[in-house]
PyMOL commands that place a pseudoatom at each C-alpha (Angstrom):
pseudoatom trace, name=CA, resn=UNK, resi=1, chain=A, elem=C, hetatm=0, pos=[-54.593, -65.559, -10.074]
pseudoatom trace, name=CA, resn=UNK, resi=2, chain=A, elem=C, hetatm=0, pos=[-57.002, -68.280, -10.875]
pseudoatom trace, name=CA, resn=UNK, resi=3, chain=A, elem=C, hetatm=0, pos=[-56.486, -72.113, -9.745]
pseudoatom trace, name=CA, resn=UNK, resi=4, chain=A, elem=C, hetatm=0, pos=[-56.907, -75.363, -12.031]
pseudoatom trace, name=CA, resn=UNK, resi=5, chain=A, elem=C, hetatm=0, pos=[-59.938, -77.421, -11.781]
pseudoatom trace, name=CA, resn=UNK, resi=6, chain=A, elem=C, hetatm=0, pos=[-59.421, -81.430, -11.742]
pseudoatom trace, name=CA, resn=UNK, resi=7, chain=A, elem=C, hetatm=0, pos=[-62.575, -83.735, -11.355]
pseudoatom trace, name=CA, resn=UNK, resi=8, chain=A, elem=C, hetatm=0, pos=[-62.081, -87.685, -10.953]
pseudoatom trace, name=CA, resn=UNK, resi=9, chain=A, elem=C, hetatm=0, pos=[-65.241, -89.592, -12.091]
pseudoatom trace, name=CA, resn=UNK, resi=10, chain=A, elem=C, hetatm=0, pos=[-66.804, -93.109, -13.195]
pseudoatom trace, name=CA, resn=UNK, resi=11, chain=A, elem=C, hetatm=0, pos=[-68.496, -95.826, -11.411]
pseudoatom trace, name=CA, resn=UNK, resi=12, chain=A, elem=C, hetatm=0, pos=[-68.045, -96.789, -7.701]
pseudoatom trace, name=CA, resn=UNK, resi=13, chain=A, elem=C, hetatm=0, pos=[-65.064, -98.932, -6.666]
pseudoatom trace, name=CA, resn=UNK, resi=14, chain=A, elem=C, hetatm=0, pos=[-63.025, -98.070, -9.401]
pseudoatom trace, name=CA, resn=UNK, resi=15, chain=A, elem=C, hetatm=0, pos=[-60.357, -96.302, -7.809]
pseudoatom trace, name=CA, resn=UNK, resi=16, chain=A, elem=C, hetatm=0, pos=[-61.198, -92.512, -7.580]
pseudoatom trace, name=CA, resn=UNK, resi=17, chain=A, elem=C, hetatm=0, pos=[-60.278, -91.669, -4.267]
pseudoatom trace, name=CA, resn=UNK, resi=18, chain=A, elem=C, hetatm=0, pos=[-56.784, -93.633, -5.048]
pseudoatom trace, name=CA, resn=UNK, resi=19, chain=A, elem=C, hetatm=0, pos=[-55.734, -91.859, -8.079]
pseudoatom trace, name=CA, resn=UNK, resi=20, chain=A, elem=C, hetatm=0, pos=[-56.836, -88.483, -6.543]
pseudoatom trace, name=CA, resn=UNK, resi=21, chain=A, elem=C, hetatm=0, pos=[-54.794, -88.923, -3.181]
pseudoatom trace, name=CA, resn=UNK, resi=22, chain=A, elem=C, hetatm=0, pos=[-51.738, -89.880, -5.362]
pseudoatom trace, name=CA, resn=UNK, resi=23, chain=A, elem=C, hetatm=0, pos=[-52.201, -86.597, -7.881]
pseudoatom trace, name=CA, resn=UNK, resi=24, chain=A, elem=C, hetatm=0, pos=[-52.468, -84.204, -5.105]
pseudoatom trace, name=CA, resn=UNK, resi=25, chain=A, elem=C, hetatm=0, pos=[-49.330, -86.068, -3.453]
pseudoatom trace, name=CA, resn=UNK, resi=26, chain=A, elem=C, hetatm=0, pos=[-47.355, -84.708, -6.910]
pseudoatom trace, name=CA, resn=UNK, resi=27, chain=A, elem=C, hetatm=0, pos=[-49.073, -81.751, -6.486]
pseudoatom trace, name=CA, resn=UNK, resi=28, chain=A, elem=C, hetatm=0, pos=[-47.736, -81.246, -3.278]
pseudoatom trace, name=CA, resn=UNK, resi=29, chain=A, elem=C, hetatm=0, pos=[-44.165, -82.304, -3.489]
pseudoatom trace, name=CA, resn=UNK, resi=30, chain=A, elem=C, hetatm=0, pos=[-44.235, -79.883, -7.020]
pseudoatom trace, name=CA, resn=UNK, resi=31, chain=A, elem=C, hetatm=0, pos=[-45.115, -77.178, -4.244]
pseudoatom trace, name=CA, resn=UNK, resi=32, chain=A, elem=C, hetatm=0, pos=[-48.457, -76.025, -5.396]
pseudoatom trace, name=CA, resn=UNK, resi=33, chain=A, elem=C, hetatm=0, pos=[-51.310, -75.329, -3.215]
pseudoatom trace, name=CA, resn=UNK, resi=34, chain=A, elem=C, hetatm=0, pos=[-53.442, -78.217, -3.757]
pseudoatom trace, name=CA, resn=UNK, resi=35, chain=A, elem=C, hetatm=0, pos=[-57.647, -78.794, -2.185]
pseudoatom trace, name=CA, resn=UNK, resi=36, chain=A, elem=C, hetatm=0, pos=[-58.471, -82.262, -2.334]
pseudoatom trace, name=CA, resn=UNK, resi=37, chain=A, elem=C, hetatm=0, pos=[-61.906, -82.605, -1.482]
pseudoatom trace, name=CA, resn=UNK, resi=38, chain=A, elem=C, hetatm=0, pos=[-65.507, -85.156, -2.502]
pseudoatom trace, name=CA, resn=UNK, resi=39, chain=A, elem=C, hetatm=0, pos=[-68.706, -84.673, -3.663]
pseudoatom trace, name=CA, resn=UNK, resi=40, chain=A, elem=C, hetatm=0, pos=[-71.406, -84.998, -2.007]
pseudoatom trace, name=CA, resn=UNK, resi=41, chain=A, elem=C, hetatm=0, pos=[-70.292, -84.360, 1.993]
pseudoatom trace, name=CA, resn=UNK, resi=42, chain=A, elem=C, hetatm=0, pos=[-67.442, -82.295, 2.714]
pseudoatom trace, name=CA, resn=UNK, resi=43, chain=A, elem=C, hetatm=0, pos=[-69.060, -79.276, 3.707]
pseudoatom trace, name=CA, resn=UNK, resi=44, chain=A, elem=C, hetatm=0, pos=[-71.227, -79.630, 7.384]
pseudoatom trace, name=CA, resn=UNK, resi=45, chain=A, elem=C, hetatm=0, pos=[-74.466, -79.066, 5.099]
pseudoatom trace, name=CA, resn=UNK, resi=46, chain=A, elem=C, hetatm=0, pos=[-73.149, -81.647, 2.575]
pseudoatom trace, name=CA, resn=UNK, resi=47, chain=A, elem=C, hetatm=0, pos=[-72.654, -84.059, 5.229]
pseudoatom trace, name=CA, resn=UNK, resi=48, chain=A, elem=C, hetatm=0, pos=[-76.018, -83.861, 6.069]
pseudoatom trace, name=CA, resn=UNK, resi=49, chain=A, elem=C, hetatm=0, pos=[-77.358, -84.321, 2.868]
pseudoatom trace, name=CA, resn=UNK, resi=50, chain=A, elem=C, hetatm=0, pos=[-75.080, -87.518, 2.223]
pseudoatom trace, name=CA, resn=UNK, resi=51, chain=A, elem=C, hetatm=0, pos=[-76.739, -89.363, 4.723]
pseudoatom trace, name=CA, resn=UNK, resi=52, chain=A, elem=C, hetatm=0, pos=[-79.886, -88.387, 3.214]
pseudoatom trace, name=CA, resn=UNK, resi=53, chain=A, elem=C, hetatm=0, pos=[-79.150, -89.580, 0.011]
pseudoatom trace, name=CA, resn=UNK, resi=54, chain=A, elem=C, hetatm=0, pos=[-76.927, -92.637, 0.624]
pseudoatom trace, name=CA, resn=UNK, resi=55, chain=A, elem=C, hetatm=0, pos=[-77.836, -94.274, 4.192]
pseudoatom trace, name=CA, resn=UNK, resi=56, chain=A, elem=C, hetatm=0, pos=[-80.468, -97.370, 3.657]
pseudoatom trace, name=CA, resn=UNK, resi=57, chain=A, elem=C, hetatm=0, pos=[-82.306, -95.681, 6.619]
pseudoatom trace, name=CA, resn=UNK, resi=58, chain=A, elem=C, hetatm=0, pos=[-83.863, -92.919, 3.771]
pseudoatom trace, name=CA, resn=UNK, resi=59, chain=A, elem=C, hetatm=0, pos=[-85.848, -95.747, 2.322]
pseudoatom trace, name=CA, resn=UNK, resi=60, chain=A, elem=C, hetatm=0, pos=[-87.509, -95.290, -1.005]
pseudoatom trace, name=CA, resn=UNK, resi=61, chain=A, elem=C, hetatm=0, pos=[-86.481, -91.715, -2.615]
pseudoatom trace, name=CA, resn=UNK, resi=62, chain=A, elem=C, hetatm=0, pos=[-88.147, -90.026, -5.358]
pseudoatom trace, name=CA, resn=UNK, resi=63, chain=A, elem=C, hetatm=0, pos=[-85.527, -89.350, -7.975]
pseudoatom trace, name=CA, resn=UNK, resi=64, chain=A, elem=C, hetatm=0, pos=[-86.280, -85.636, -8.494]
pseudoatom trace, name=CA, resn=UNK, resi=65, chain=A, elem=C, hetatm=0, pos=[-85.573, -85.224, -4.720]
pseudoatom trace, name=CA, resn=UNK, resi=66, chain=A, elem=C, hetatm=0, pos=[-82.853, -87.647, -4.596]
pseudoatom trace, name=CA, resn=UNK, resi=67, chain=A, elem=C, hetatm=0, pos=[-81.314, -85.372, -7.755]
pseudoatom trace, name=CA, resn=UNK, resi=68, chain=A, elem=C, hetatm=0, pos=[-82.229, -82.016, -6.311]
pseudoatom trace, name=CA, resn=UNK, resi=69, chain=A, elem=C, hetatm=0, pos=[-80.982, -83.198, -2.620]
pseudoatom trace, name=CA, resn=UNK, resi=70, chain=A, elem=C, hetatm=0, pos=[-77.331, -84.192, -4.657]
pseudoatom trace, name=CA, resn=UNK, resi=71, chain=A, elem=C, hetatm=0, pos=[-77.612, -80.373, -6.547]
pseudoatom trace, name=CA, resn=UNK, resi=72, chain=A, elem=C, hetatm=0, pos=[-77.987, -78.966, -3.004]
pseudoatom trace, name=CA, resn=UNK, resi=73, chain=A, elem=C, hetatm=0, pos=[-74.842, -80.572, -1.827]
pseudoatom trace, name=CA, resn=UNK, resi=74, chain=A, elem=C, hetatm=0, pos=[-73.056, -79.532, -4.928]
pseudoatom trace, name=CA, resn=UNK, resi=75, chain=A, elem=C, hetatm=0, pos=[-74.155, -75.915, -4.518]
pseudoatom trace, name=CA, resn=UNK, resi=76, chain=A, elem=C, hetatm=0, pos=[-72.872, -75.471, -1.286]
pseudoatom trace, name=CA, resn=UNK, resi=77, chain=A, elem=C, hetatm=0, pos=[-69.730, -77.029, -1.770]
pseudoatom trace, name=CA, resn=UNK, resi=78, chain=A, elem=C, hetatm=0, pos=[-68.656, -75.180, -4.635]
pseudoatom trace, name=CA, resn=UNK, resi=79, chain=A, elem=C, hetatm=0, pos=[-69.661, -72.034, -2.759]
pseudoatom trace, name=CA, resn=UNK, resi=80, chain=A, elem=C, hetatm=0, pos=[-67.923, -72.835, 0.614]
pseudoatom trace, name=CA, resn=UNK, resi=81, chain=A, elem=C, hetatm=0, pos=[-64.989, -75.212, -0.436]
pseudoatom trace, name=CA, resn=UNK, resi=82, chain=A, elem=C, hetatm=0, pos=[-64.066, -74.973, -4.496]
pseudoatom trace, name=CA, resn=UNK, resi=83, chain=A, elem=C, hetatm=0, pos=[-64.505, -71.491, -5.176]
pseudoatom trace, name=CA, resn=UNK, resi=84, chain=A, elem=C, hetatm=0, pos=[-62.762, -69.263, -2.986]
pseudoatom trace, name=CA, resn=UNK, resi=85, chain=A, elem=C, hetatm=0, pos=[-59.774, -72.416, -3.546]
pseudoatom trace, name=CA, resn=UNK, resi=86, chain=A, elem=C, hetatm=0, pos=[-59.757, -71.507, -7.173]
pseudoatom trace, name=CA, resn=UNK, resi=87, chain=A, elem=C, hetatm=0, pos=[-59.645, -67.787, -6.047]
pseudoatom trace, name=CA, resn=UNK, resi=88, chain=A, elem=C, hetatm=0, pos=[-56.282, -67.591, -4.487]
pseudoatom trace, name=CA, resn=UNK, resi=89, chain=A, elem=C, hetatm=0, pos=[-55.074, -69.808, -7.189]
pseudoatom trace, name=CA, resn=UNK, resi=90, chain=A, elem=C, hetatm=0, pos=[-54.990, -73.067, -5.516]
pseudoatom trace, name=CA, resn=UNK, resi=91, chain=A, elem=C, hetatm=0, pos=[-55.339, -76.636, -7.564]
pseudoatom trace, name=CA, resn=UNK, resi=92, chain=A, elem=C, hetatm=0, pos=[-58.466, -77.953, -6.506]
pseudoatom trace, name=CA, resn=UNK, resi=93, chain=A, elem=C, hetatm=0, pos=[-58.754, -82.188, -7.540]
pseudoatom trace, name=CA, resn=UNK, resi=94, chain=A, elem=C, hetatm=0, pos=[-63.020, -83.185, -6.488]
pseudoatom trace, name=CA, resn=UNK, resi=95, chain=A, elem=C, hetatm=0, pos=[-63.727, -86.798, -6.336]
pseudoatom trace, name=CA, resn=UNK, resi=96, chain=A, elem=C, hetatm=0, pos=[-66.822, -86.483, -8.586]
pseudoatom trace, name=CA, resn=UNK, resi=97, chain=A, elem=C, hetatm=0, pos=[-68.872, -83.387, -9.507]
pseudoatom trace, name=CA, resn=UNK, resi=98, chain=A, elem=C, hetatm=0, pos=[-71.557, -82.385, -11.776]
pseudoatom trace, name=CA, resn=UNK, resi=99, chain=A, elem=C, hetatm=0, pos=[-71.325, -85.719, -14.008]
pseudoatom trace, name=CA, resn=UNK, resi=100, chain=A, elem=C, hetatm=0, pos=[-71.972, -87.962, -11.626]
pseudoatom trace, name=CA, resn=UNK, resi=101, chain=A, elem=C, hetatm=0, pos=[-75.054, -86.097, -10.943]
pseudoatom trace, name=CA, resn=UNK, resi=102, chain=A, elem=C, hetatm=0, pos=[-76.074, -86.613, -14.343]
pseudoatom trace, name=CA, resn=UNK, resi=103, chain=A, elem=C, hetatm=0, pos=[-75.025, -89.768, -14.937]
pseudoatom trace, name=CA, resn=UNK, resi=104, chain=A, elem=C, hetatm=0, pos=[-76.290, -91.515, -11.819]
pseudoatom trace, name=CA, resn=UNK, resi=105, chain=A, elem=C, hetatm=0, pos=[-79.673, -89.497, -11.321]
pseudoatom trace, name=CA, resn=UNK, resi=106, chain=A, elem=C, hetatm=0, pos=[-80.110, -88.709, -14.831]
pseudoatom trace, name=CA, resn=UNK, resi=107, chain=A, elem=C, hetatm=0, pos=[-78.710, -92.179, -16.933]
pseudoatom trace, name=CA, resn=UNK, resi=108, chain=A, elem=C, hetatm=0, pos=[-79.104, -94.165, -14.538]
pseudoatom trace, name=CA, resn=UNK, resi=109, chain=A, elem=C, hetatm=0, pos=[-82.608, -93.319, -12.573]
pseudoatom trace, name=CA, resn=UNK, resi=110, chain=A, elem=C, hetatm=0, pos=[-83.943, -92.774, -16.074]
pseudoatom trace, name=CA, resn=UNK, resi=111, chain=A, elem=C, hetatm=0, pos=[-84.628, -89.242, -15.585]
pseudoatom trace, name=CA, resn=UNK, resi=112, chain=A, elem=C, hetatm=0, pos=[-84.152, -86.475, -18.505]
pseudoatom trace, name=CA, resn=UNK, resi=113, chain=A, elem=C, hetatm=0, pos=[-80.521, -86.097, -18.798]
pseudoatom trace, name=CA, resn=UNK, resi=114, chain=A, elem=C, hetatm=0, pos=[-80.816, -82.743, -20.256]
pseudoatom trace, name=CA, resn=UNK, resi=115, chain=A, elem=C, hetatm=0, pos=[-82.868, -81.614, -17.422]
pseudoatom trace, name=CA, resn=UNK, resi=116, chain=A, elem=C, hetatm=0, pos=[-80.761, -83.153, -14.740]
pseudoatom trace, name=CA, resn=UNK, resi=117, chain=A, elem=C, hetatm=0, pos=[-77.939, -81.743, -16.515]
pseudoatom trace, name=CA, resn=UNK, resi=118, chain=A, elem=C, hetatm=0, pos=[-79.207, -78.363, -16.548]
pseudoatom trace, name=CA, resn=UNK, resi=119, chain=A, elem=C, hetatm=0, pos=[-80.124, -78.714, -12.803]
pseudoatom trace, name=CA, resn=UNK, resi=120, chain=A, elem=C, hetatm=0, pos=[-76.394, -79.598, -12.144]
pseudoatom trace, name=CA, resn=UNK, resi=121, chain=A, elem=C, hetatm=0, pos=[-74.486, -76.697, -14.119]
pseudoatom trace, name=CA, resn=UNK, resi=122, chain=A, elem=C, hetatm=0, pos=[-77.253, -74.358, -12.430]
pseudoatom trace, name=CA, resn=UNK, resi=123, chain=A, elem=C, hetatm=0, pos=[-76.381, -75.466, -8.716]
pseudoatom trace, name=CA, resn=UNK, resi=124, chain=A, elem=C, hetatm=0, pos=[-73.167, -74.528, -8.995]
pseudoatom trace, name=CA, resn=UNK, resi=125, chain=A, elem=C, hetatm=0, pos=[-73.332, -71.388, -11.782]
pseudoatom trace, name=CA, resn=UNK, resi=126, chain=A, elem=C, hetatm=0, pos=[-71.854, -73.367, -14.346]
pseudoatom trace, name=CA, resn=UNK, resi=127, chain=A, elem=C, hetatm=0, pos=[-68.249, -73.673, -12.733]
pseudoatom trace, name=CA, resn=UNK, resi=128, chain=A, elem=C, hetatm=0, pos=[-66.973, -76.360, -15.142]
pseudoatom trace, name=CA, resn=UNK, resi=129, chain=A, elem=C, hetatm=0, pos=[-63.441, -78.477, -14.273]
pseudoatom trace, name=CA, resn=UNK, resi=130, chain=A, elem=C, hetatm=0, pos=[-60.398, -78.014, -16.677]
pseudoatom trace, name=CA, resn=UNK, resi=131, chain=A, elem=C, hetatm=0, pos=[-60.109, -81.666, -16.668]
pseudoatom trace, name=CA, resn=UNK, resi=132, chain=A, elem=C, hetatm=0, pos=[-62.504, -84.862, -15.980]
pseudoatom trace, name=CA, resn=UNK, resi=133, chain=A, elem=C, hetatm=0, pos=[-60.925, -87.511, -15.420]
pseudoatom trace, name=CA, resn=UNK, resi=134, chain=A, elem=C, hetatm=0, pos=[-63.129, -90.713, -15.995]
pseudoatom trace, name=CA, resn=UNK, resi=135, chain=A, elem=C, hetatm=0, pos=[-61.977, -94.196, -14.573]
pseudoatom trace, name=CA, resn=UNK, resi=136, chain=A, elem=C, hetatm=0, pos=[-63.745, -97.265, -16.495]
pseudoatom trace, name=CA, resn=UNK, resi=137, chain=A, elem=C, hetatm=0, pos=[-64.748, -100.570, -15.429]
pseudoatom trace, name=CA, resn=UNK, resi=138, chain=A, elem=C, hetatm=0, pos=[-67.268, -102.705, -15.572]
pseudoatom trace, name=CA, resn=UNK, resi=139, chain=A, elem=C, hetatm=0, pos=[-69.764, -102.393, -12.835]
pseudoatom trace, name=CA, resn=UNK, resi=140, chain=A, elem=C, hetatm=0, pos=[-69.791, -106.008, -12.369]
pseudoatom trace, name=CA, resn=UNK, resi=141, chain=A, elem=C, hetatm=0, pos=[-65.794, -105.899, -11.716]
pseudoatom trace, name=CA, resn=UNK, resi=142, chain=A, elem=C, hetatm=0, pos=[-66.356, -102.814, -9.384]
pseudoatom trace, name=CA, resn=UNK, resi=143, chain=A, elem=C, hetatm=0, pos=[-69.499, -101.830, -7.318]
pseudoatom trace, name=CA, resn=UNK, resi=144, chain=A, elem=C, hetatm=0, pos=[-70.400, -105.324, -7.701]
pseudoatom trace, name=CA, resn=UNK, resi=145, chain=A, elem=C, hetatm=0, pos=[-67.424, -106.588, -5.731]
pseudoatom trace, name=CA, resn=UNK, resi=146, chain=A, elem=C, hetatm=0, pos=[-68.165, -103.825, -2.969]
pseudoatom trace, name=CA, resn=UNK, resi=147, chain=A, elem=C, hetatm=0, pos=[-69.199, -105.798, 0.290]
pseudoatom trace, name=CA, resn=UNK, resi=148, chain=A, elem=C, hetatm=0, pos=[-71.460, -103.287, 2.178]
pseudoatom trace, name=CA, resn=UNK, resi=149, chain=A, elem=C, hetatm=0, pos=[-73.084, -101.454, -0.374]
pseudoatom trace, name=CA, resn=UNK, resi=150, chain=A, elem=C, hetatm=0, pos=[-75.277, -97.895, 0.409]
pseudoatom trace, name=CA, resn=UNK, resi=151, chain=A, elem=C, hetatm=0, pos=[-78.248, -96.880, -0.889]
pseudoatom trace, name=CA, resn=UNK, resi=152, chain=A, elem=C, hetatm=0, pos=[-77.035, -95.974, -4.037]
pseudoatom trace, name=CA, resn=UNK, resi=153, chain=A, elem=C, hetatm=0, pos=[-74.668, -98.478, -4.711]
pseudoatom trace, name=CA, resn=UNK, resi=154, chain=A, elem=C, hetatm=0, pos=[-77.691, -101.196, -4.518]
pseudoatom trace, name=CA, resn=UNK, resi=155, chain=A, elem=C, hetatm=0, pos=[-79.413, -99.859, -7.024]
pseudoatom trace, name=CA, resn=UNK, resi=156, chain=A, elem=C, hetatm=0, pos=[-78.482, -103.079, -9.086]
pseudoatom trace, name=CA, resn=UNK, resi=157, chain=A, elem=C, hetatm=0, pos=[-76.207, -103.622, -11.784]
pseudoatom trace, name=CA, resn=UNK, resi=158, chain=A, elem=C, hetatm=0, pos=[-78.767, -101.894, -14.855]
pseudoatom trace, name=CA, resn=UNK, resi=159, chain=A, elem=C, hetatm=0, pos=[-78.945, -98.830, -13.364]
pseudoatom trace, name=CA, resn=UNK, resi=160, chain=A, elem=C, hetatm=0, pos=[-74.896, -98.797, -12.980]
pseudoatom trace, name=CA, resn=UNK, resi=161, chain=A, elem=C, hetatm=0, pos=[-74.361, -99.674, -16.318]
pseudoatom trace, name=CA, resn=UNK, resi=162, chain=A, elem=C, hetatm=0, pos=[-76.659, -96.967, -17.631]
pseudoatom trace, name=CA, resn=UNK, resi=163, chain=A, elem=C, hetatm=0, pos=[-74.611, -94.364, -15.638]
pseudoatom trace, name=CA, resn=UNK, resi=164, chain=A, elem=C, hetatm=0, pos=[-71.120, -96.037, -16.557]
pseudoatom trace, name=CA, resn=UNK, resi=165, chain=A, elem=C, hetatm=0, pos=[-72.514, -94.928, -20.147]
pseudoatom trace, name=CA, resn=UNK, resi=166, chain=A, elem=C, hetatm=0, pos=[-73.247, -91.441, -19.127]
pseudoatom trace, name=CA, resn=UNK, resi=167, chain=A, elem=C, hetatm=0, pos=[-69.698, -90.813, -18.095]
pseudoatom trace, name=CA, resn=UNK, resi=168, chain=A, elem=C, hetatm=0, pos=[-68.455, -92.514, -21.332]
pseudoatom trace, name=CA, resn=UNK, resi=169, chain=A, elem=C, hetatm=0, pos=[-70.574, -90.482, -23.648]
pseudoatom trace, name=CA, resn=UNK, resi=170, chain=A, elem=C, hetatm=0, pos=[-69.820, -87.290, -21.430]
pseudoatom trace, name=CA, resn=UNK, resi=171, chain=A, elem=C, hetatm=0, pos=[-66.233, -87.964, -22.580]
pseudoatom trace, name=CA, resn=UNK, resi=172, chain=A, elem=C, hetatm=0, pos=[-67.040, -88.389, -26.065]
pseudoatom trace, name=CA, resn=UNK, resi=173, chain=A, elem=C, hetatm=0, pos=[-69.087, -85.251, -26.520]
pseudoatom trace, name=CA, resn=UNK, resi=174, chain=A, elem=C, hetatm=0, pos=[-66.376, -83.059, -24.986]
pseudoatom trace, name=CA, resn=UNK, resi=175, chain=A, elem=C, hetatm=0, pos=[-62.294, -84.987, -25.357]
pseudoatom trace, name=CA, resn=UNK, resi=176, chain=A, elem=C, hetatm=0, pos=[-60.454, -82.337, -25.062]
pseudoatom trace, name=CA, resn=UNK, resi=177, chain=A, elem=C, hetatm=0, pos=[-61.667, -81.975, -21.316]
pseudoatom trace, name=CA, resn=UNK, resi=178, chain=A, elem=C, hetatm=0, pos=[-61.485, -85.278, -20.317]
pseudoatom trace, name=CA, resn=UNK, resi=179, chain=A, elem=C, hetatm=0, pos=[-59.299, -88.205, -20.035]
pseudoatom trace, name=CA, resn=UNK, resi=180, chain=A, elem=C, hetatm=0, pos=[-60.571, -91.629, -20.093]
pseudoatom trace, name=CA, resn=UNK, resi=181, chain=A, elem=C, hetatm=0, pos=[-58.296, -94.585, -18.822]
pseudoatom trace, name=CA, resn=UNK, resi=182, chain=A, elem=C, hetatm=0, pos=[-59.290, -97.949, -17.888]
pseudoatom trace, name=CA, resn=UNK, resi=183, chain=A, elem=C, hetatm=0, pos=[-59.071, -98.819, -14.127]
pseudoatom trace, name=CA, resn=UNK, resi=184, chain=A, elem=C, hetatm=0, pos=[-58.259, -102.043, -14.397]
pseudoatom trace, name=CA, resn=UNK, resi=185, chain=A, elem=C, hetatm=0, pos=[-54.387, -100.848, -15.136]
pseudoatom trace, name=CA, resn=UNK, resi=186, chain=A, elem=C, hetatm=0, pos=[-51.606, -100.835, -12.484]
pseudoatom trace, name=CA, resn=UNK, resi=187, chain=A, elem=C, hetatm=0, pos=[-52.393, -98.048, -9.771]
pseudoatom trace, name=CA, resn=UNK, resi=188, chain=A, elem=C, hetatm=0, pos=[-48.788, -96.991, -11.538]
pseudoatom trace, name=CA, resn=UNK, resi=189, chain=A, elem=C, hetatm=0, pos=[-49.760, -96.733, -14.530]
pseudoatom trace, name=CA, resn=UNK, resi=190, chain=A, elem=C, hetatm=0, pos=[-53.248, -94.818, -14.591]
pseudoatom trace, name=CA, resn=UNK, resi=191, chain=A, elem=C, hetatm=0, pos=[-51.012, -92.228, -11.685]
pseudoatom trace, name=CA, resn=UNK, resi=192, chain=A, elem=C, hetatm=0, pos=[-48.345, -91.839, -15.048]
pseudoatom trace, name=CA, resn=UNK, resi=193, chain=A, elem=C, hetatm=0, pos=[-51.480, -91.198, -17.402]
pseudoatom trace, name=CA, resn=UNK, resi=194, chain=A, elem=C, hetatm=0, pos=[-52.709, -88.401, -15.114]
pseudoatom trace, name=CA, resn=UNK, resi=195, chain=A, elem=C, hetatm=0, pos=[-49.952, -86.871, -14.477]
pseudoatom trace, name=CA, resn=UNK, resi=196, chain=A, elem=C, hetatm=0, pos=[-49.204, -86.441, -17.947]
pseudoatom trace, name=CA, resn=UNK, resi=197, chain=A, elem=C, hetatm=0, pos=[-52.583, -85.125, -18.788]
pseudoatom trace, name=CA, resn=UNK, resi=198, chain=A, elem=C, hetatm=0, pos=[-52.434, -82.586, -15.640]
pseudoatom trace, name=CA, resn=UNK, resi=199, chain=A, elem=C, hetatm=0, pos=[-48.736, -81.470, -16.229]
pseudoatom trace, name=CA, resn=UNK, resi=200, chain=A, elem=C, hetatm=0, pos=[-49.332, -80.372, -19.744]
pseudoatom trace, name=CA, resn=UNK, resi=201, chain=A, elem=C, hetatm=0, pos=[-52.667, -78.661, -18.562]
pseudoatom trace, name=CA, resn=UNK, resi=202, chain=A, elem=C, hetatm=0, pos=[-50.536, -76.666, -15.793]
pseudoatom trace, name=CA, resn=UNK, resi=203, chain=A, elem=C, hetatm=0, pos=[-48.555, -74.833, -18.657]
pseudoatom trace, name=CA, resn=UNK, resi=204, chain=A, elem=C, hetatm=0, pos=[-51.517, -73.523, -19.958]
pseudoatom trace, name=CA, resn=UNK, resi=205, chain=A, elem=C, hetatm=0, pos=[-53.811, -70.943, -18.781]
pseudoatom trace, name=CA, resn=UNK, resi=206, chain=A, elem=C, hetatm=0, pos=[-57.757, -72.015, -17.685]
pseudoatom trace, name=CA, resn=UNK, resi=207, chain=A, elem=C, hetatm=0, pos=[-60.577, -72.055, -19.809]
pseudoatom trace, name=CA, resn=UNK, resi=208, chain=A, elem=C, hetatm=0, pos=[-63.263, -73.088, -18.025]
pseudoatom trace, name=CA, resn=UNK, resi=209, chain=A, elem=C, hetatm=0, pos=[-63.764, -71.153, -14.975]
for i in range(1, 209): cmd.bond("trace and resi %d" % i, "trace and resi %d" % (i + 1))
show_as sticks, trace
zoom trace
């Protein structure tokens, strides 16, 4: 039996964590199995590596380390946390994955996006999610209305717009595994939209793991 693989992704303060904690709630009550887990930190090595990348006390990072320090968090987590979930058939829902890797490290730190992308699917063997799920707002109406910021959400409002355009092209390139809604829409209405989405992608069997 193989699980179901559900990303959430866009820019910072747009409501990930919400919408995810309110899917795996249906999930739950429905009486699947359900992992909900983040990107990068929730594995002990991953929660070293997030204060690497994201605590103001790093300083100044290269991006090639800051983008291979993200791809080392994402390889261990999909080892130790997503995998062996999907293997006994569990729904696993990841607030962000490989795309934000690209988008933030690769869009928006001006790096190659088809090498950062390639360093992304290679960390973690080219498990790809059933379903992305991208959230979209303007920066200025999200990260920009964060109080205490980290490292990453500093990086000014260019470089957030450049990766808000990653995810957005992401989507483009590949629709029929993603869903795009705008986050600005009721908390009851975007949790409808998923649901939807997710329900109808239930019935049918994987294709991406």
């Amino acid at each position: 039996m193989t699980g179901i693989f559900v990303v959430f992704e866009g820019g910072d303060g747009v409501g990930k964590g919400t919408q995810a904690a309110l899917l795996v709630q249906w999930l739950r009550e429905s009486g699947r199995e359900v992992v909900l887990t983040f990107e990068p930190g929730d594995t002990p090595v991953g929660r070293q590596l997030r204060h690497l990348v994201l605590d103001h006390s790093t300083g100044d990072l290269d991006p090639r380390a800051e983008a291979l320090l993200y791809a080392a968090d994402k390889a261990q987590h999909v080892y130790e946390v997503v995998r062996p979930a999907l293997a006994r058939g569990a729904v696993v829902v990841c607030d962000r994955y490989v795309d934000s890797l690209v988008a933030y490290q690769g869009a928006g730190r001006v790096l190659t996006v088809e090498d950062i992308g390639w360093l992304g699917w290679w960390s973690v063997a080219g498990l790809r999610p059933q379903l992305t799920i991208v959230l979209d707002m303007d920066p200025r109406g999200a990260v920009g209305e964060i109080a205490e910021k980290d490292r990453v959400e500093s990086a000014g409002e260019e470089f957030h717009r450049r990766a808000r355009q990653g995810f957005l092209d992401f989507a483009a390139a590949d629709p029929e595994h993603y869903l795009v809604l705008p986050a600005r829409d009721s908390i009851e209405e975007l949790a409808t939209a998923i649901r939807t989405r997710v329900n109808s992608l239930l019935s049918d069997p994987p294709d991406r793991l």
